[in-house]
N, C-alpha and C positions, 0 to 999 in steps of 0.2 A: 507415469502412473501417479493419479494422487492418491493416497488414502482416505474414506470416508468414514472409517471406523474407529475405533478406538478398544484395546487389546481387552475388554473386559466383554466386548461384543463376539467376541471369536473371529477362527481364520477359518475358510475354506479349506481343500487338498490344495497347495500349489498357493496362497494368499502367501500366507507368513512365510515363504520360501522368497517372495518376492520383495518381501517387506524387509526381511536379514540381507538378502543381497547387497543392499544399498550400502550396506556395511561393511561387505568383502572389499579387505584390503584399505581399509578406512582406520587411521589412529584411533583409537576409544580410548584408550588408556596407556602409560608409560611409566617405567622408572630412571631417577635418575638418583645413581650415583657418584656423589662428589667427594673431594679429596681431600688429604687434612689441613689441617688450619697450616698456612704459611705467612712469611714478610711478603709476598709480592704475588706470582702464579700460583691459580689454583685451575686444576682440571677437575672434567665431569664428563662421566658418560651416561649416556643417554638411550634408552632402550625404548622403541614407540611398538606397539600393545594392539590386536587385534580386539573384537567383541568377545572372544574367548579367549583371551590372557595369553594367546600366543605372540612369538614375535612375528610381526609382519615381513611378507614376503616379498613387499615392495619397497620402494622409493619414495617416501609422502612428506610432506612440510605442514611443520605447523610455527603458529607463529610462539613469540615468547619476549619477555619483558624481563628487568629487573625489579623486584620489590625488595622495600625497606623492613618488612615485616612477614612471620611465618606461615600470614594466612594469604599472603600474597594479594593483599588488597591494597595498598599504595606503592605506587609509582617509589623506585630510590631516589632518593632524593639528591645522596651525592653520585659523583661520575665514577666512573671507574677511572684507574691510570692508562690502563690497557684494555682497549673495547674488547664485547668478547668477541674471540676469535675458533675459528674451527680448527678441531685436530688430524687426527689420521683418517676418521671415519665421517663421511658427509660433508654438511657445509654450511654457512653462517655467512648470511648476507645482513649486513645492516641497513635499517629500514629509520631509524631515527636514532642516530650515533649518542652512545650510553645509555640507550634505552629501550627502543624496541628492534626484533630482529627476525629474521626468516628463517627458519631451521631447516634442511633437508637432510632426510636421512640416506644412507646407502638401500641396495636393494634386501637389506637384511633389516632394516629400521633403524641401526646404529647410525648416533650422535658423537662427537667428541668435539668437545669445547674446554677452552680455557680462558680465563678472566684475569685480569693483573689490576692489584689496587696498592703502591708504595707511598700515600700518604698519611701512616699512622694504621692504628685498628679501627676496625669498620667491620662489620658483615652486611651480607648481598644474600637474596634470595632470586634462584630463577624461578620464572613462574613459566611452562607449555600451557599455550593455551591450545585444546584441539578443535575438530571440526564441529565435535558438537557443542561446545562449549564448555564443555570441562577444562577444570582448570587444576595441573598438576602443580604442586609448590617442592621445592628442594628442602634439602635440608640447608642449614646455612653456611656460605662461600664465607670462612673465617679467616680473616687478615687479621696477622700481632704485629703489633707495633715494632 
């Protein structure tokens, strides 16, 4: 179905049913919470977010990057020690090692990821990108020296 309208034009009975659908079950939004600052490992869990802020009730990927900064607009510059890695919940495929990555969640939406960085202080931000393009940023993955 394409749409030819535009939501200021209105929906028929049964349009905008049609038009949410496309979104049942589709990431729109996420949280992630990360963990406190350490020397070396840190974890994060990751919650991916239906069109109404619930958790979704399937299994969905999105993708996801490291940035240098908290608006998650540059690429990190340095590597990580420890690429990241998946935890107990879902899974983490690397798609461009220290840098970009595949995220899949459980049938629940849950992520769990952890990062190791033991060359000194540094922070990491992750960035989910979703399907529509949104772009969720962390708080930041704090390594001390």
């Amino acid at each position: 179905m394409t749409v030819t309208k535009h939501i200021g034009e209105g929906f028929a009975s049964g349009e905008l049913y049609d038009v949410v659908k496309w979104f049942n079950n589709m990431p729109v939004d996420a949280s992630i919470t990360v963990g406190a600052a350490h020397t070396d490992t840190i974890a994060a869990a990751i919650q991916l977010k239906d069109y109404l802020g619930n958790d979704i009730a399937v299994s969905a990927s999105v993708i996801a990057y490291l940035s240098s900064d908290s608006a998650g607009l540059d690429a990190a510059t340095a590597a990580p020690t420890t690429d990241l890695a998946n935890g107990t919940d879902g899974e983490c495929e690397i798609l461009l090692a220290s840098h970009v990555y595949l995220l899949t969640s459980e049938t629940d939406g849950d992520i769990d990821v952890s990062l190791g960085y033991t060359t000194g202080a540094h922070d990491f931000f992750l960035v989910l990108v979703l399907p529509t393009g949104k772009k969720i940023v962390s708080t930041k993955f704090e390594f001390t020296a």
